[in-house]
N, C-alpha and C positions, 0 to 999 in steps of 0.2 A: 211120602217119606218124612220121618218126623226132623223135625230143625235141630242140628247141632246143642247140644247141651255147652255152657260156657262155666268156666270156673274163674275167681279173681283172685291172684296174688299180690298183696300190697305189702311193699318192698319200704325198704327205709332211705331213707335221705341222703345216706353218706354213702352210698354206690361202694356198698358191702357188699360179699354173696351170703349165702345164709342157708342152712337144710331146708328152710323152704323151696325152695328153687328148686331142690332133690325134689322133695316130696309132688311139691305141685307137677311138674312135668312129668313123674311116674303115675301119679294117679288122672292126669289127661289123657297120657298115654293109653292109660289101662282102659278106662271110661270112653274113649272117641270120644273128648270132649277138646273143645277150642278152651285156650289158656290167656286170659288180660292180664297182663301184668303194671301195675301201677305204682308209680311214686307219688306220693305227697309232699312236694320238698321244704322246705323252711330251716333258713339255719340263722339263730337269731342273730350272729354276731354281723355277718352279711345282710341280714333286713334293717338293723338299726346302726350303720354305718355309719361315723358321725366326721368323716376328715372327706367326704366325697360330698358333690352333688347328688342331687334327686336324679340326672338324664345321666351319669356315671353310676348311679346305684343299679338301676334298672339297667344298662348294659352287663355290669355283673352281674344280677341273679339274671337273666337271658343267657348270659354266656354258663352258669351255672345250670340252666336247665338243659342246655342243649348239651350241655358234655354228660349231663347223668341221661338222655334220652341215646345218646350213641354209645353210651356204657348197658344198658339194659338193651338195644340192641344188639349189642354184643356176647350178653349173655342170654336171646334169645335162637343164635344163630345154630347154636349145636341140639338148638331141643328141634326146630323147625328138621332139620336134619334125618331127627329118629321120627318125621311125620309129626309132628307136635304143629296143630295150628296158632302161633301165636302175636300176639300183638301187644304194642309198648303203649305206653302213655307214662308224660312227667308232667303236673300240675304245683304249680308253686301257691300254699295256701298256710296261712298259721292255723287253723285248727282241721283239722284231714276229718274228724268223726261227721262232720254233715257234709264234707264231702264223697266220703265213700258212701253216706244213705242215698244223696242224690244220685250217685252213681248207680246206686242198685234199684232204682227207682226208674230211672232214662235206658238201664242195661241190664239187665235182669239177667242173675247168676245163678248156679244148682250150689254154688258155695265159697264161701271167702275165704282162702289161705294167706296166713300169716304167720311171720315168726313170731314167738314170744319174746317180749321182753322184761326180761326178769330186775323187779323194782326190788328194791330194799320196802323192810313193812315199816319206817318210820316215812320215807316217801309214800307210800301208802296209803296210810294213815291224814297224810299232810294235805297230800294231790289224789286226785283221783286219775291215776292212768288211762292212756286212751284204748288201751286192752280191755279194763272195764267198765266202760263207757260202750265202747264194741261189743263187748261180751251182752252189756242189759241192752242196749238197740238193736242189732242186727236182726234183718227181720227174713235171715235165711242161715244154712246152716254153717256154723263156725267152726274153722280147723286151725289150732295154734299148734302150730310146732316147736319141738323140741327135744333135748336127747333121741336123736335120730339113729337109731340103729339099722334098718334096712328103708332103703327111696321107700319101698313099696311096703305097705303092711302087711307080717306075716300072723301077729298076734291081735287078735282084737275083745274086746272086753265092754259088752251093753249094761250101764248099770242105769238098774230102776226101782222103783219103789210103787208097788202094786196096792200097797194097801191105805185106802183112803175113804172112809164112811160116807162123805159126803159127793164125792163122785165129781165132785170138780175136776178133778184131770183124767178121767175113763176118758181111754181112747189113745192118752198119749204115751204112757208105757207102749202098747202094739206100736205105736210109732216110730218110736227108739228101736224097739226092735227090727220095725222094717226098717228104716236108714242105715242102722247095724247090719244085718244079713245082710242087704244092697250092696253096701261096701266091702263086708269079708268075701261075696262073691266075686266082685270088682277085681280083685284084688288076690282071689285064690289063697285066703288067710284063713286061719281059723277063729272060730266065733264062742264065745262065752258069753253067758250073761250073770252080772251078780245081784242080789239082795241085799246088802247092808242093814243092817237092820237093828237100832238102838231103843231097849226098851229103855231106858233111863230120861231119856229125850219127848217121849209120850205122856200127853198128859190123863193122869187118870183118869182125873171128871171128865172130861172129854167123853171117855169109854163107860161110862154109867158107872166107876167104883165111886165108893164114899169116900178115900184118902189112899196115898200111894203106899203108907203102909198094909194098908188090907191089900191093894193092888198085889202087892210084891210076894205077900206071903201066904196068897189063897192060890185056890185053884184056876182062878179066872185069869192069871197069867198065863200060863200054862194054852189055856183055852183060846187066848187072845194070841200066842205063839203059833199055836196050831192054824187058827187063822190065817195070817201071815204065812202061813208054808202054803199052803189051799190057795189062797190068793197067787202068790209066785208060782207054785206047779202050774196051776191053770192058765197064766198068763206064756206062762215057757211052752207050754207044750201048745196052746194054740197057733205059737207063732214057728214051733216047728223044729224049737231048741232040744236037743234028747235030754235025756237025765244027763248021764255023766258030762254034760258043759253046762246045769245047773248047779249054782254056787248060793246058798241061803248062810249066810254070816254073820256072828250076831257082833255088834263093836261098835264105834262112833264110823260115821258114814268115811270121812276122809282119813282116819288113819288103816280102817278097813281098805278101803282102794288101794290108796299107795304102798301101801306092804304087799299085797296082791301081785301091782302092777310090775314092782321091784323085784320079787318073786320067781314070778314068770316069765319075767323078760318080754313083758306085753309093751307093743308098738304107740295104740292108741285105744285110748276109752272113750266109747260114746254114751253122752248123759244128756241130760232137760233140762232145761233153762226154764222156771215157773216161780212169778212171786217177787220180779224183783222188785216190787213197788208198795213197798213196804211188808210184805209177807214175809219177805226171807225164807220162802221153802224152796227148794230144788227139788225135780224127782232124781232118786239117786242118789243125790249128794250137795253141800254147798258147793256149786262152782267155783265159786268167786274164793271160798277159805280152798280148795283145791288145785289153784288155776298154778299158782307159782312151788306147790308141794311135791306133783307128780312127778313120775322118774320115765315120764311118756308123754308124749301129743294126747291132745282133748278134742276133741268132736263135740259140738254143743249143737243140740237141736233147738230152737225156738216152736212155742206151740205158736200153729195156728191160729185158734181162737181160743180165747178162755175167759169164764166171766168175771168183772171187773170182783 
């Protein structure tokens, strides 16, 4: 008998509830998967106390963690209930990003649920949040919720980007698409997959033209378009997707999706995480210009392996 699959929800500090909670216990549910749920607590005003003692500081963040540990067992006692196997943990830490890698390192999870938190883009810009700091480490697969319309997903949406000369990511398009089907079966959803697909954002030379305007206004666009459908058919139909939930789109990758997602009233989009180290390519899409746009939960797959 194969061992329990485990999923991690990491919860916030200030013994909020959150659609994660929804999401995560429907899709454990749905999965026969065991559920951890996690705080990382820190609240600075409480760590840098300045009218108390050091052996009084430490009795309050203690007594701080034991009320948000009997606060999430409290909100694990109705999922336990519907058969939900779960379990709490509250770790008092100022930075939670190499705590939750340790975590997945010692505990090893099928995926990390968490709510999003939606920054301002001058906080942005300024800080780098711990969404994406999570978003470029996580070294399994990442679910940020948001705008929650059903616990459970009914609408699901694989975007990929099939077409790459150099073969660096062969492999991981099928990939997305197996975690995508995985989940819309899970889940009894339906499944689409899209293309997005920007020629404006291609670089010519790249493609053997002499300049973007021979590019743009010869046949070899055209020819290169064509490509790109051959590329996406074949990738859809190996992995089992029909025609009519093939979607080839031609636009900027992220306002493509989110008009989509807005659209159809889709739940969650699962895309690929490649590049964040200095490449800056996504398959699919920018994540990261995506993360705080969508009008749905994101599914981010990390590859496996890819060469440096």
């Amino acid at each position: 008998m194969s061992e329990q699959s485990r999923f991690m929800l990491v919860v916030s500090p200030l013994m909020e509830n959150s659609p994660a909670f929804d999401r995560a216990a429907a899709l454990a549910k749905a999965s026969d998967a065991a559920l951890h749920i996690v705080a990382f607590d820190y609240l600075e005003g409480l760590a840098t106390a300045s009218m108390v003692n050091e052996q009084a500081l430490e009795q309050m963040r203690l007594g701080y963690v034991e009320r948000h540990r009997q606060w999430l067992e409290e909100q694990a006692r109705p999922l336990r209930k519907i058969g939900v196997h779960v379990t709490t943990e509250v770790i008092w830490v100022e930075r939670p990003l190499q705590e939750i890698l340790i975590h997945l390192k010692e505990q090893p999870m099928a995926v990390v649920i968490k709510a999003l938190k939606h920054e301002s883009l001058l906080s942005r810009i300024m800080f780098t949040p711990v969404d994406i700091h999570l978003l470029r480490e996580c070294p399994v697969p990442l679910h940020f919720v948001s705008h929650v319309k059903h616990a459970l997903p009914r609408k699901i949406v694989a975007a990929v980007d099939p077409f790459h000369r150099d073969g660096q990511y062969e492999g991981f398009n099928d990939r997305i698409l197996h975690e995508a089907a995985k989940l819309a079966s899970t889940c009894n959803a339906e499944l689409d997959v899209i293309y997005a697909h920007d020629l404006s954002s291609i670089s010519a030379e790249e493609f053997g033209f002499d300049s973007g305007s021979t590019f743009f206004s010869s046949s070899k666009a055209k020819a290169l378009f064509d490509a790109q459908s051959d590329a996406f058919r074949e990738l859809a139909e190996r992995n089992g997707i029909p025609p009519e939930h093939q979607h080839m789109i031609m636009g900027n990758p992220a306002k493509v999706l989110s008009s989509y997602a807005g659209a159809y009233e889709v739940d969650v989009i699962v895309m690929g995480r490649v590049g964040h180290r200095g490449l800056g390519r996504l398959v699919g899409s920018t994540v990261e210009d995506l993360l705080y746009k969508m009008p749905c939960s994101v599914w981010v797959i990390s590859p496996e392996e890819l060469a440096e």
